[in-house]
C-alpha positions in Angstrom: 0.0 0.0 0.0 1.2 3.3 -0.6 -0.4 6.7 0.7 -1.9 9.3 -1.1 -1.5 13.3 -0.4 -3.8 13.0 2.8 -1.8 9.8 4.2 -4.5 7.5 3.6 -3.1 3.8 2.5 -3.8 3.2 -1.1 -3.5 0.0 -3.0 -1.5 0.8 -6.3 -3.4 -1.9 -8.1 -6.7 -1.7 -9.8 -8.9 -3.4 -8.1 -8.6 -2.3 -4.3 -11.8 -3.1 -3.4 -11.4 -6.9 -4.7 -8.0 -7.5 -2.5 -8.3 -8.7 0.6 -5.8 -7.0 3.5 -5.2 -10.0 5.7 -5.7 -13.9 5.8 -8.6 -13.2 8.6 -10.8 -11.3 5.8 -9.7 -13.4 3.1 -11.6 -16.2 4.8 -14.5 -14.2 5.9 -15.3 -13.1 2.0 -14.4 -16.7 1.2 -16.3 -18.6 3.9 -20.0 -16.1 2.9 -20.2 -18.5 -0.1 -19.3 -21.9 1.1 -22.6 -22.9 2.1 -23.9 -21.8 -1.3 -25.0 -24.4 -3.8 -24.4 -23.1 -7.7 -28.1 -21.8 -7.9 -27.4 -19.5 -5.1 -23.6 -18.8 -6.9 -25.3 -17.9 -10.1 -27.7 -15.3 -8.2 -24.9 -13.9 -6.5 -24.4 -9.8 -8.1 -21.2 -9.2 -9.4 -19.1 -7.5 -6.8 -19.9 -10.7 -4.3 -18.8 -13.3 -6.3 -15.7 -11.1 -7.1 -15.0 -10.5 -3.7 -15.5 -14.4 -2.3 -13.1 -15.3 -6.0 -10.4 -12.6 -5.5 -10.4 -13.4 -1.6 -10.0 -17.6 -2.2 -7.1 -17.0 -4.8 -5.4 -14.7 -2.0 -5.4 -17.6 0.0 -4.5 -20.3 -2.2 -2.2 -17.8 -4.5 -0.4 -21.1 -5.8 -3.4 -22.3 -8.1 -4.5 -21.1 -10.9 -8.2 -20.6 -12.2 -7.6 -23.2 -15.4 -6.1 -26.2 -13.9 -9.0 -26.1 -10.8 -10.1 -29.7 -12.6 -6.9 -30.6 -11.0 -6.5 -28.9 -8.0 -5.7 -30.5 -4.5 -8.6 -32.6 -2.5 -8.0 -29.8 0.2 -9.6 -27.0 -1.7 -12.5 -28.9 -3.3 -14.9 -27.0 -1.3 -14.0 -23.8 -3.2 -14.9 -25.7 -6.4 -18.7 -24.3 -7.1 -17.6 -21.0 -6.4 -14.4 -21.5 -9.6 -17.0 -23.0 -11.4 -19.4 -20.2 -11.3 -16.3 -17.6 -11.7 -15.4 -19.4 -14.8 -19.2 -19.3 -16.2 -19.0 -15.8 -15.7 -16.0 -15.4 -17.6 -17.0 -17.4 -20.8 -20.2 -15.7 -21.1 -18.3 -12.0 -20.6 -20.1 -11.8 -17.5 -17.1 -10.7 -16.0 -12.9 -9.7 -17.9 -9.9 -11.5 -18.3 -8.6 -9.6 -15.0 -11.3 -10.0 -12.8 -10.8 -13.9 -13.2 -7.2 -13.8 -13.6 -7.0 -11.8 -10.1 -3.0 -11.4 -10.4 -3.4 -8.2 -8.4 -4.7 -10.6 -5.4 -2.2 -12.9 -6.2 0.9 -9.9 -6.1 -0.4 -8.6 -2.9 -0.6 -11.6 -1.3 3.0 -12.3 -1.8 4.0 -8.6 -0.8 1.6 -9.6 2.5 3.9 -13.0 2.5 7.2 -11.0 2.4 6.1 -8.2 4.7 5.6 -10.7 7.8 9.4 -12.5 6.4 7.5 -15.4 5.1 9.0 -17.0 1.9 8.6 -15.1 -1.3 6.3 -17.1 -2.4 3.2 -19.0 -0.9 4.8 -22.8 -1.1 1.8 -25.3 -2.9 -1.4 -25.2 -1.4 -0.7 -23.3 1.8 -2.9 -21.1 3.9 -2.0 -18.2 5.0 -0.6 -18.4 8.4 -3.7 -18.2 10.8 -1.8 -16.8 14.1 -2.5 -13.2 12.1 -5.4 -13.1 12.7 
């Protein structure tokens, strides 16, 4: 984050509103959807979808949105809502960025190297939950 004339923080990406700041909101904006089934996904407007889909690639910043047919047992539950995210996406329901949430994925890193974790998040790691 970086802060403007009034020394408020500001996000230099795009999509600020999308990002989540920490691992404990991440999961919150992930976990609203869980209990949806697909119907319920489909009805969802716009911005929530976006925020639950931004929030579960900040957590799992190692996958990526085309190989979920193969991703790990351990994330299956997210599933439904990468389904419904990739719908959206074929249809033009939502843009090549708003699927592709690199900006999520960038910050979680920078969040990662902040606290002296490895550069990366390592294969289907969470976020470490004692930040919380």
């Amino acid at each position: 984050m970086i802060a403007d004339d009034n020394d408020e923080p500001k996000h230099p990406e795009g999509s600020p509103e999308l990002i989540p700041e920490d691992h404990a909101e991440a999961m919150r904006r992930f976990e609203a959807v869980l209990t949806l089934d697909p119907a319920a996904l489909a009805r969802l407007e716009k911005q929530e979808l976006l925020l639950a889909w931004w929030s579960f690639c900040w957590l799992e910043a190692a996958l990526h949105p085309d190989d979920a047919s193969v991703w790990p047992e351990e994330v299956a539950e997210a599933l439904p809502l990468a389904a419904e995210a990739c719908r959206r996406y074929e249809v033009g329901e939502i843009e090549d960025g708003e699927y592709y949430p690199a900006e999520a994925v960038r910050h979680r890193i920078l969040h990662e190297r902040a606290k002296g974790s490895p550069p990366q998040p390592q294969p289907h790691q969470k976020a470490n939950s004692s930040e919380t």
